[in-house]
C-alpha positions as CSV (number, residue, x, y, z in Angstrom):
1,X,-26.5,-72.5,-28.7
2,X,-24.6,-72.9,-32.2
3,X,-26.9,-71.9,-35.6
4,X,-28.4,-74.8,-37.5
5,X,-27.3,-74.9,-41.1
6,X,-29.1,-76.9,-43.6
7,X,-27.2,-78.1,-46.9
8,X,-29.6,-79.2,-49.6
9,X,-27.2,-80.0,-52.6
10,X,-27.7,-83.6,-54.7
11,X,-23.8,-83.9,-54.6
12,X,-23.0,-86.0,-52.1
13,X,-18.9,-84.7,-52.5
14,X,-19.9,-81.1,-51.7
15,X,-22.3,-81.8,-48.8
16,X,-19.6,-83.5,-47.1
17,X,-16.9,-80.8,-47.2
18,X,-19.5,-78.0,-46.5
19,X,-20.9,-80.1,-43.7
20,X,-16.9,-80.8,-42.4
21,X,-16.3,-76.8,-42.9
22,X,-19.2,-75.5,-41.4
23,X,-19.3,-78.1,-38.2
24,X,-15.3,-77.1,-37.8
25,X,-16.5,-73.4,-37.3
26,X,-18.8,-74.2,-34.7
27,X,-22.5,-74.8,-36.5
28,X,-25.0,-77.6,-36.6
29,X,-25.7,-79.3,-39.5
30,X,-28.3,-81.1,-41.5
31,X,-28.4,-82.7,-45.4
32,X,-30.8,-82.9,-47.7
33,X,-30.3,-84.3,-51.1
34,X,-33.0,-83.2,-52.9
35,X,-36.5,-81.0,-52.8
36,X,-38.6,-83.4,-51.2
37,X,-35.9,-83.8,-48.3
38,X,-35.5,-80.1,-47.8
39,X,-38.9,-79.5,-47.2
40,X,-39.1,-82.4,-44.7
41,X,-36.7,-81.4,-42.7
42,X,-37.8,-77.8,-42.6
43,X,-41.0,-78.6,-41.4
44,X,-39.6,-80.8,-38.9
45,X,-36.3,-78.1,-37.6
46,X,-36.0,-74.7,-36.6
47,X,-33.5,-73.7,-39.2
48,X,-31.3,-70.5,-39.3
49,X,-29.4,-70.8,-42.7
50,X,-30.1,-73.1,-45.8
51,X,-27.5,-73.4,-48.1
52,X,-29.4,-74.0,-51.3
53,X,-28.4,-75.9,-54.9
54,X,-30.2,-74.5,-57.4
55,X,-30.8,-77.9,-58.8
56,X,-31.9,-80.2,-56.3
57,X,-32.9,-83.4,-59.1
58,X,-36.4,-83.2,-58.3
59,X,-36.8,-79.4,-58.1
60,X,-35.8,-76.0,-58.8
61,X,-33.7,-74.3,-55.8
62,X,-35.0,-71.0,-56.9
63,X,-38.8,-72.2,-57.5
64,X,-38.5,-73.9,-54.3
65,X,-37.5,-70.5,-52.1
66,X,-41.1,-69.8,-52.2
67,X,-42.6,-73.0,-50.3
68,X,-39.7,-73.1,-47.8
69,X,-40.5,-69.3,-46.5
70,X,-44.5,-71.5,-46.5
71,X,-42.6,-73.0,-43.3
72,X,-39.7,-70.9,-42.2
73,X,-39.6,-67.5,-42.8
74,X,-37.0,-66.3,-40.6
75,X,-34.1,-68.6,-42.2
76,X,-31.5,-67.4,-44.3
77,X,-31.3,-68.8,-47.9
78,X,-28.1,-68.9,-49.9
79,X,-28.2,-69.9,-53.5
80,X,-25.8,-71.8,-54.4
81,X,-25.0,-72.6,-58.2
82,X,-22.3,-74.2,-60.4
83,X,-23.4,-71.5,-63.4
84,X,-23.7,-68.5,-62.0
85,X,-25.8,-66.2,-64.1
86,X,-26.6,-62.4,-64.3
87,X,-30.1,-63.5,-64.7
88,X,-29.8,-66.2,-62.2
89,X,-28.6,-63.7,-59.5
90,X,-31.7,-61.4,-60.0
91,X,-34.2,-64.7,-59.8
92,X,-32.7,-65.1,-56.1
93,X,-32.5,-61.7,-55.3
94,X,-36.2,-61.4,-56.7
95,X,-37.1,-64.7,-54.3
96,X,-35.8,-63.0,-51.3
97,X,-32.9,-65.2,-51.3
98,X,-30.1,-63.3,-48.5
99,X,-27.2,-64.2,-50.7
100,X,-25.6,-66.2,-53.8
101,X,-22.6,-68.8,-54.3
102,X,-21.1,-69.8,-57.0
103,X,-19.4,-73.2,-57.5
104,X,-16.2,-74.1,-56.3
105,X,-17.0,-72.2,-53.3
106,X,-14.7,-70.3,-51.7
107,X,-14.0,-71.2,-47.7
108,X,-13.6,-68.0,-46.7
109,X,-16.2,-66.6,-48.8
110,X,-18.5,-69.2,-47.7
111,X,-18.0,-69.0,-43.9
112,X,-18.3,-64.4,-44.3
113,X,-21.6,-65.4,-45.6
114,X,-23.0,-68.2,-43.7
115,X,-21.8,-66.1,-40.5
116,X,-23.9,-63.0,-41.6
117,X,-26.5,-65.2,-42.5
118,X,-27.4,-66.7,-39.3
119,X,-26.8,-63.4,-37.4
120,X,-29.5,-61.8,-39.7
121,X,-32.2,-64.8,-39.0
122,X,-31.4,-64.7,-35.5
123,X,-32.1,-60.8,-35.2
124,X,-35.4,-61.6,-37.4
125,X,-36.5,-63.9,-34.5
126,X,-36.0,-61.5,-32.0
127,X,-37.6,-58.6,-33.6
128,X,-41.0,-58.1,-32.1
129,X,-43.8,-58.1,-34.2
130,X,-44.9,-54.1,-34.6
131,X,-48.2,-52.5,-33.3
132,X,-48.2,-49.9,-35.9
133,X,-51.0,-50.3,-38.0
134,X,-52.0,-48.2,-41.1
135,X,-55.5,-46.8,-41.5
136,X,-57.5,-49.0,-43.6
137,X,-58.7,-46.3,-45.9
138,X,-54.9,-45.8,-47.7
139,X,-54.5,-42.1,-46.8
140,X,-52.4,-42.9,-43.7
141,X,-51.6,-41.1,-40.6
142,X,-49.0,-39.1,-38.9
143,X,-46.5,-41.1,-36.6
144,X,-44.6,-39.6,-33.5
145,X,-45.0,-40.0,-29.7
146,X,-42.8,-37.0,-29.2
147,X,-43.7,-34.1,-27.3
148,X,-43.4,-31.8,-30.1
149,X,-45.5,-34.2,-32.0
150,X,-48.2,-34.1,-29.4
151,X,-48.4,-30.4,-29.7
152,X,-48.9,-30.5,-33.6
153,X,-51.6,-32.6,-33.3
154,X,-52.8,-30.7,-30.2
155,X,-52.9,-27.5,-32.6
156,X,-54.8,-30.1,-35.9
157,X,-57.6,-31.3,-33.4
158,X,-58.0,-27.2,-32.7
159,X,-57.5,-25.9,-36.3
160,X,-59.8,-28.7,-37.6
161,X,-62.9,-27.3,-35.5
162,X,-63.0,-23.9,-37.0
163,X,-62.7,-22.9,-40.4
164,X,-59.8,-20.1,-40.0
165,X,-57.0,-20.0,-42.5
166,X,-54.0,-22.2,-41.5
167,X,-50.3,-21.6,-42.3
168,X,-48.4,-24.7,-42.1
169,X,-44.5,-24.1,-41.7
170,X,-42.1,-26.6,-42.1
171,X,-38.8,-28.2,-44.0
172,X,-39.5,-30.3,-46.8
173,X,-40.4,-33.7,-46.0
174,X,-42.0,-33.2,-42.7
175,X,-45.3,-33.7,-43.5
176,X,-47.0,-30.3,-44.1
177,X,-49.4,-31.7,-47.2
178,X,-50.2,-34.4,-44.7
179,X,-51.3,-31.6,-41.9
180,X,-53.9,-30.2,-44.6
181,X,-55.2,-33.8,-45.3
182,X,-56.1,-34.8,-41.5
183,X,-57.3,-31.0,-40.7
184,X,-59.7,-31.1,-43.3
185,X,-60.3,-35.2,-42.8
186,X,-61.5,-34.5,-39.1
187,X,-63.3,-30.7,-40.3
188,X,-67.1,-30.6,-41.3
189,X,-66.0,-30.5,-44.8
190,X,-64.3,-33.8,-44.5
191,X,-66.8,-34.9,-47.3
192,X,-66.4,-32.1,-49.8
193,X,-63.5,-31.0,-52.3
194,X,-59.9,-31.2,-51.2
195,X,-57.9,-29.7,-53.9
196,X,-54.0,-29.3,-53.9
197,X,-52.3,-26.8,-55.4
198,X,-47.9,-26.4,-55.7
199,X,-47.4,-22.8,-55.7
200,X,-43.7,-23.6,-56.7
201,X,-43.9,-25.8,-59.8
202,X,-46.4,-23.9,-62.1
203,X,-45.0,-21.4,-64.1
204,X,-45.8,-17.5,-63.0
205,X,-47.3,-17.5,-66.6
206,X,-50.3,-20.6,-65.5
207,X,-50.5,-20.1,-61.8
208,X,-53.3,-17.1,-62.1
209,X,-55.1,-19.2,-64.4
210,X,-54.9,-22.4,-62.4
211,X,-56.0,-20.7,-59.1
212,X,-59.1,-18.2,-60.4
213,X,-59.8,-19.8,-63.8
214,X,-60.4,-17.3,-67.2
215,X,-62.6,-16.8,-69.4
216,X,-62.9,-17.6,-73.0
217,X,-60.4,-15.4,-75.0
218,X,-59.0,-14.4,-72.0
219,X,-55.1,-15.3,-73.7
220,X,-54.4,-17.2,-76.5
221,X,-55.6,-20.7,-76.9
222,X,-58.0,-19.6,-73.9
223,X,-60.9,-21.3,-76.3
224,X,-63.5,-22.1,-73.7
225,X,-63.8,-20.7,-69.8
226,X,-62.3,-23.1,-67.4
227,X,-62.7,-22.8,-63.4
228,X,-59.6,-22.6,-60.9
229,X,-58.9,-24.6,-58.3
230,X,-61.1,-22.2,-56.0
231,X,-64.1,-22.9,-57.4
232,X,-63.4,-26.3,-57.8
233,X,-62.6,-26.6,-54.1
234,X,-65.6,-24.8,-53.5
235,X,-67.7,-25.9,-49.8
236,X,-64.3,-27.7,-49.2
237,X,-60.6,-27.3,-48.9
238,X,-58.0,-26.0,-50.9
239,X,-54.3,-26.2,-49.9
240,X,-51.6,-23.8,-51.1
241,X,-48.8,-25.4,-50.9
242,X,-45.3,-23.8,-50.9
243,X,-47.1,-20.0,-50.7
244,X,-44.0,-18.4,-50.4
245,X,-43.1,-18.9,-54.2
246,X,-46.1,-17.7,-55.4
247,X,-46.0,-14.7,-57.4
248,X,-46.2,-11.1,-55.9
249,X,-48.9,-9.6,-58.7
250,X,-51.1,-13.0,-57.6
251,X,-50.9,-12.1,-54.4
252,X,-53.0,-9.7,-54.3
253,X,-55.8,-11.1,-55.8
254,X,-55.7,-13.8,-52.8
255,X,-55.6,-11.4,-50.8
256,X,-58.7,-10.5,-52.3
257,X,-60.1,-14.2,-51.8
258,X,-59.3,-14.4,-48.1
259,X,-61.0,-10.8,-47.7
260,X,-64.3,-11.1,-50.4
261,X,-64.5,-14.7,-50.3
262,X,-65.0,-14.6,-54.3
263,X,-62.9,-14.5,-57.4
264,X,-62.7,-12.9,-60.0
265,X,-61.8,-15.0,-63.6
266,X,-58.6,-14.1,-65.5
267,X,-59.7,-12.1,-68.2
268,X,-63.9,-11.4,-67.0
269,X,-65.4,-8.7,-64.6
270,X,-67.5,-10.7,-63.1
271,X,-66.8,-12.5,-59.3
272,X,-68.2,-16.0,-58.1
273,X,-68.5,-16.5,-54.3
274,X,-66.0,-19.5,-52.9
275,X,-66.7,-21.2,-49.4
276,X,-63.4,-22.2,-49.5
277,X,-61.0,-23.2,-46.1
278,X,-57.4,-21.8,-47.0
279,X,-54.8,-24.1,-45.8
280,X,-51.1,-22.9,-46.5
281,X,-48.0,-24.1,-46.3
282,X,-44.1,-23.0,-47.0
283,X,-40.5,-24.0,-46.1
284,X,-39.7,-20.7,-46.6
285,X,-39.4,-17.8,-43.5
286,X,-41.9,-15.5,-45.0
287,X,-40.9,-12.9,-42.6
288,X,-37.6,-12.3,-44.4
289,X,-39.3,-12.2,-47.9
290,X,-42.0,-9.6,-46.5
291,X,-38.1,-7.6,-45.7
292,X,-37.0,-8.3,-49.5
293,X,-40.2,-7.2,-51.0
294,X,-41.0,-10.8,-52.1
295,X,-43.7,-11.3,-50.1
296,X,-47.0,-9.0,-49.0
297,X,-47.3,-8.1,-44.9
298,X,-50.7,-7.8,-45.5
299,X,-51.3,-11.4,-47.2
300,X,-49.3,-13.2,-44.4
301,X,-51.0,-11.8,-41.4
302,X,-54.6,-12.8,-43.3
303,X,-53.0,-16.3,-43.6
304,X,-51.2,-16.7,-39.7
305,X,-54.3,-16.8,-38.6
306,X,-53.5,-20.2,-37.3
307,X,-49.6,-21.2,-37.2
308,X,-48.8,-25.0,-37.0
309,X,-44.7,-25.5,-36.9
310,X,-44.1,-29.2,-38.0
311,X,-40.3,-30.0,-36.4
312,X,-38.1,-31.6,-38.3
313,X,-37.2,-35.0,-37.7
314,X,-33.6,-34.6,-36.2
315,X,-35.6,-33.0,-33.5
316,X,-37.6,-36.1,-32.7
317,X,-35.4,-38.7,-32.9
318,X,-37.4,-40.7,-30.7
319,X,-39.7,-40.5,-33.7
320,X,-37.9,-42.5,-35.8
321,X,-38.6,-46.0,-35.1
322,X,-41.9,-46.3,-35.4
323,X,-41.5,-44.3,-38.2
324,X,-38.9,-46.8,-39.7
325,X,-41.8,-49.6,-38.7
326,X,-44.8,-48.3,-40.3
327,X,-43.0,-47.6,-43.8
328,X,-41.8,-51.0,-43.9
329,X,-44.9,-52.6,-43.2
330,X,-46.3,-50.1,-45.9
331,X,-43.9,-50.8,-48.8
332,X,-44.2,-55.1,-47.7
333,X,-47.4,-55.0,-48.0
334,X,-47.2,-52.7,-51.2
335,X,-44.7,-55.1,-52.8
336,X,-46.0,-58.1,-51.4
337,X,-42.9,-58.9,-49.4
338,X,-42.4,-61.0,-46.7
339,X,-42.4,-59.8,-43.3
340,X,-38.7,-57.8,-42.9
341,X,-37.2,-57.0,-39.7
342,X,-34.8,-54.3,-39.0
343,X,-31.4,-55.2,-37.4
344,X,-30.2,-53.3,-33.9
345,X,-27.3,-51.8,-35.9
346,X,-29.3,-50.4,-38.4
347,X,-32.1,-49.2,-35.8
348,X,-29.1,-47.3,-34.1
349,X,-27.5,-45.6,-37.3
350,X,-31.2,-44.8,-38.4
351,X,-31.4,-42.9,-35.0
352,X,-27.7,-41.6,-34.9
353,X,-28.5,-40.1,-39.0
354,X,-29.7,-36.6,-39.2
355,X,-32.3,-36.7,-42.0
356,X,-31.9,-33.1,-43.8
357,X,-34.6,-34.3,-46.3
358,X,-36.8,-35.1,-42.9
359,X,-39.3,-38.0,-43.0
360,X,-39.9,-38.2,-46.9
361,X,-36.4,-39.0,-46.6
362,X,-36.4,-41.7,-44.3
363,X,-39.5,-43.0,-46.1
364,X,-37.3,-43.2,-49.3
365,X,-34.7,-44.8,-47.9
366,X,-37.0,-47.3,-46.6
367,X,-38.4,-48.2,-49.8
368,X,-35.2,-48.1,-51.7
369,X,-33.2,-50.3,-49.0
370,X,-36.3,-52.8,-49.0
371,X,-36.0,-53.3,-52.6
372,X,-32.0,-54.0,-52.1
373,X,-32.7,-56.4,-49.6
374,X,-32.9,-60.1,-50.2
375,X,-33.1,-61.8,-46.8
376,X,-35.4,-61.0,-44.0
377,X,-33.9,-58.1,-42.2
378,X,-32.3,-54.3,-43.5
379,X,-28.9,-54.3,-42.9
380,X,-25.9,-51.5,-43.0
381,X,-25.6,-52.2,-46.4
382,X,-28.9,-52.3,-47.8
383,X,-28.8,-48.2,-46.8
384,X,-25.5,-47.2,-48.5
385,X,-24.5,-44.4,-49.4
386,X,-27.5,-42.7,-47.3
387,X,-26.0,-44.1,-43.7
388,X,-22.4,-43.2,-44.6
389,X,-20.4,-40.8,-42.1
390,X,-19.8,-37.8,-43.8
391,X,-16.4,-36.6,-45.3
392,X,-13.8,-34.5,-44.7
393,X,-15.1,-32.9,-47.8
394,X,-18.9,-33.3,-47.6
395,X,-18.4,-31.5,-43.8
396,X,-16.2,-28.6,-46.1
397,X,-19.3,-28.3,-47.6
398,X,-21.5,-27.9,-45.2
399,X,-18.6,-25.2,-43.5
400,X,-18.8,-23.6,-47.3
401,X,-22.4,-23.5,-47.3
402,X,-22.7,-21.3,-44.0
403,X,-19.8,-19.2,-44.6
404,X,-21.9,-18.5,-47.7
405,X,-25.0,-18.0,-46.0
406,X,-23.3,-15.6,-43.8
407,X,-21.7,-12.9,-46.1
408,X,-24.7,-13.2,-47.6
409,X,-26.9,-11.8,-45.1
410,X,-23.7,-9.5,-44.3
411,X,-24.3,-8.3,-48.8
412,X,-28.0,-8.1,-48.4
413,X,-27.8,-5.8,-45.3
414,X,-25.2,-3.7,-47.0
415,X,-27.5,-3.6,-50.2
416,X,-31.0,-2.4,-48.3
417,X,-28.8,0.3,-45.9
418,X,-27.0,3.0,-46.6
419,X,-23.8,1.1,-45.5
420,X,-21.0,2.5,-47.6
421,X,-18.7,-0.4,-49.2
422,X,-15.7,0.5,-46.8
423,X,-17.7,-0.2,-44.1
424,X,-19.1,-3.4,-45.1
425,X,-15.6,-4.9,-46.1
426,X,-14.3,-3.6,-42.3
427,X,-17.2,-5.6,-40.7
428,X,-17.0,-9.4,-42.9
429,X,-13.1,-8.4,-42.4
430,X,-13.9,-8.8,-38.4
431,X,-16.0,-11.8,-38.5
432,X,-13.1,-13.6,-39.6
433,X,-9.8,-12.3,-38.7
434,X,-11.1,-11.6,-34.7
435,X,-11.5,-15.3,-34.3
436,X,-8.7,-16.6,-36.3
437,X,-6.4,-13.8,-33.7
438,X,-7.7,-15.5,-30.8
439,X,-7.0,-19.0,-31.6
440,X,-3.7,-18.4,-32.8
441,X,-2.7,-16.4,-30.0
442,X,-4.3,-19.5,-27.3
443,X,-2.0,-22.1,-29.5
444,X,1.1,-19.6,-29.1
445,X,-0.2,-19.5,-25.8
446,X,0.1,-15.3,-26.2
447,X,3.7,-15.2,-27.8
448,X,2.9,-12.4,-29.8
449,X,6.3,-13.0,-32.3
450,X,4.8,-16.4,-33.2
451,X,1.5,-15.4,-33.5
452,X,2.7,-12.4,-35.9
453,X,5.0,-14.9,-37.8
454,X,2.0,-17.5,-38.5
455,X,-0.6,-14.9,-39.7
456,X,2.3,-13.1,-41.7
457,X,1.8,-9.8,-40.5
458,X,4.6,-7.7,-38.5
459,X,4.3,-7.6,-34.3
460,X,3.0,-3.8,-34.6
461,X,0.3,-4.7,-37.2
462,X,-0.6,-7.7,-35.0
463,X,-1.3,-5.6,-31.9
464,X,-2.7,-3.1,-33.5
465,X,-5.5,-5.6,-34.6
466,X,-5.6,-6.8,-30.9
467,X,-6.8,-3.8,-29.4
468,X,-9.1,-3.1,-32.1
469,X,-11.2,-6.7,-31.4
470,X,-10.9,-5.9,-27.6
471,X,-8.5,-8.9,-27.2
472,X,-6.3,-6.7,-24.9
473,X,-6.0,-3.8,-23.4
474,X,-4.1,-0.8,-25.0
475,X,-0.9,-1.0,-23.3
476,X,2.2,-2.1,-25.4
């Protein structure tokens, strides 16, 4: 069945040659010459594409975007104007209008867009409306039907019964503030404090301060006592997030906290009992900063008391569509959009994209590619650059990036031991030329002369390195 295309223009020259263009390419057509004759025959016909004037003689094409989504809001509308405007463009964009033309029209131009058009209100009809509801109080949910999914929430129902100290681990973006939130929401505290604190953005010079309060003259322009965030969290729950940045002399006074239950004011000799739940999170693996000293042993056993690992999203792929579903029903609701569908291509290259910024990521590009849009359904486009393949030089990058990674563990090994220098240069020496000797020997297919001519080293040299990597034996 061919799309339906309806031209509303009050030139009776331009319907005709649209109308002869777009029935030669295969589409039905209907005419309207002004407002009043749009709307008729959009409440009478199923349309796919309008093709709108933006002055009709009795009404405003762009005004009139508005009452024709009343009846159809699955059709595509393209503005079409004989003074195309900055200003103009942004008043369709701004009505949801799925594209813009500009008098004399272009064929080609017009039959790209009108072709897009229809495929994009044809995939709106044939989205299904989604189940995924958002809870009515605003603080929202987590989303995932993933095994590894169920077992986080497995280990929040659990956690949220007792009122042991939890360590939430995690990448950023994968929800760990949001793991706090429902473990203290579904806890008997649920009606008491919840106070947030981010370990990693106050200065080492506040965070002492901000966490156990001080008292008056306790540092300059200290002119009054002020409580910390345990004592205003107090019968509730406080959440330390990013506790691997936090400084290594405050450590120990939260260590204190965790063991006394009571704090102890910057600056004062007195201590005030907290009933406080401790819910931590970090990105960070705090067994490797207990190895470099940035980190206490004793603090991180008192706060894996209860471990919840939150997988990042490239390792629930499966996860992503309903993600994808309930943060565009969040931000068209927020922006007071019309409903907007997602296309199968772009469902497929949301799947196929690896997320390293994890779901705040993908709830980002959400938002941003539902502001872009300005017809009913996300397209390719509407996610550029975020969807592009990567580069031969963003994938040099990446290769950089480990190879950096990797001397430096190799460094800060060599820097905690007693490795001597010679030693250290012999074994990142290895890691590199072993491999690069076996794959130029499997492309010479073992000619030894070739393979000494492409690494540039003489034939005795060569072997000498092969029997030191145990890529032959010793005989010549």
């Amino acid at each position: 069945m061919s799309n339906l295309v309806l031209i509303a223009d009050d030139d009776d020259s331009l319907r005709q040659i649209l109308a002869a263009t777009l029935q030669k390419a295969g589409y039905e057509i209907r005419k309207a010459r002004n407002g009043a004759e749009t709307l008729a025959c959009i409440k009478e016909t199923n349309v796919d594409v309008i093709l709108l004037d933006i002055w009709l003689g009795d009404a405003n094409g762009i005004e009139l975007i508005e009452d024709i989504q009343g009846y159809n809001n699955t059709a595509s509308i393209i503005i079409i104007t004989a003074h195309g405007t900055t200003q103009t463009a942004i008043d369709a964009a701004k009505q949801r209008a799925y594209g813009y033309l500009t008098k004399p029209i272009d064929q080609r131009q017009l039959l790209d867009l009108v072709s897009r058009a229809a495929d994009a209100s044809t995939q709106t009809k044939n989205v299904k409306t989604s189940t995924t509801s958002i809870d009515v109080d605003g603080q929202g949910r987590m989303v995932g039907q993933s095994s590894a999914m169920q077992q986080v929430y497995h280990k929040i129902g659990r956690a949220a019964v007792s009122d042991e100290t939890v360590l939430v681990l995690g990448e950023s973006g994968t929800g760990k503030e949001l793991v706090a939130q429902l473990i203290h929401q579904n806890s008997h505290r649920a009606h008491n404090p919840f106070v947030v604190v981010d370990c990693g953005a106050m200065p080492s010079s506040l965070i002492e301060s901000a966490l156990f309060g001080h008292v008056r003259g306790a540092y300059t322009d200290a002119h009054t006592a002020r409580k910390g965030k345990f004592q205003q969290a107090d019968s509730g729950t406080i959440f330390l997030d990013e506790i691997g940045e936090l400084p290594i002399e405050v450590q120990m006074k939260l260590l204190r906290v965790l063991q006394e239950r009571e704090v102890e004011p910057m600056g004062g000799t007195e201590t005030h009992a907290v009933d406080v739940r401790i819910i931590a999170a970090t990105n960070r693996r705090l067994e490797t900063a207990i190895e470099q000293k940035a980190f206490r042993e004793d603090l991180y056993y008192r706060l894996n008391v209860i471990p919840i690992s939150l997988p990042p999203l490239r390792e629930r792929k499966e996860d992503i569509p309903e993600l994808t579903d309930l943060f565009t029903q969040r931000f068209v609701e927020e922006y007071q959009l019309p409903n907007i569908g997602i296309t199968v291509e772009v469902a497929k290259l949301l799947i196929a994209h690896e997320w390293p910024g994890n779901v705040r990521e993908l709830e980002n590009a959400i938002k941003r590619a539902l502001v872009m849009c300005s017809g009913q359904m996300l397209l390719p486009e509407h996610f550029d650059p975020i969807l592009e393949k990567p580069t031969p030089a963003s994938e040099q990058g990446n290769l950089d990036l480990q190879i950096y990674n990797l001397l430096q563990t190799h460094v800060q090994h060599y820097m905690e031991s007693e490795t001597s220098p010679d030693e250290l240069y012999a074994e990142i020496r290895a890691i590199f030329e072993k491999p690069l000797f076996k794959i130029v020997l499997e492309h010479t297919k073992g000619n030894r002369s070739k393979a000494s001519d492409i690494l540039g080293i003489n034939r005795n040299t060569l072997h000498t390195k092969l029997v030191e990597y145990n890529l032959v034996s010793g005989k010549i």
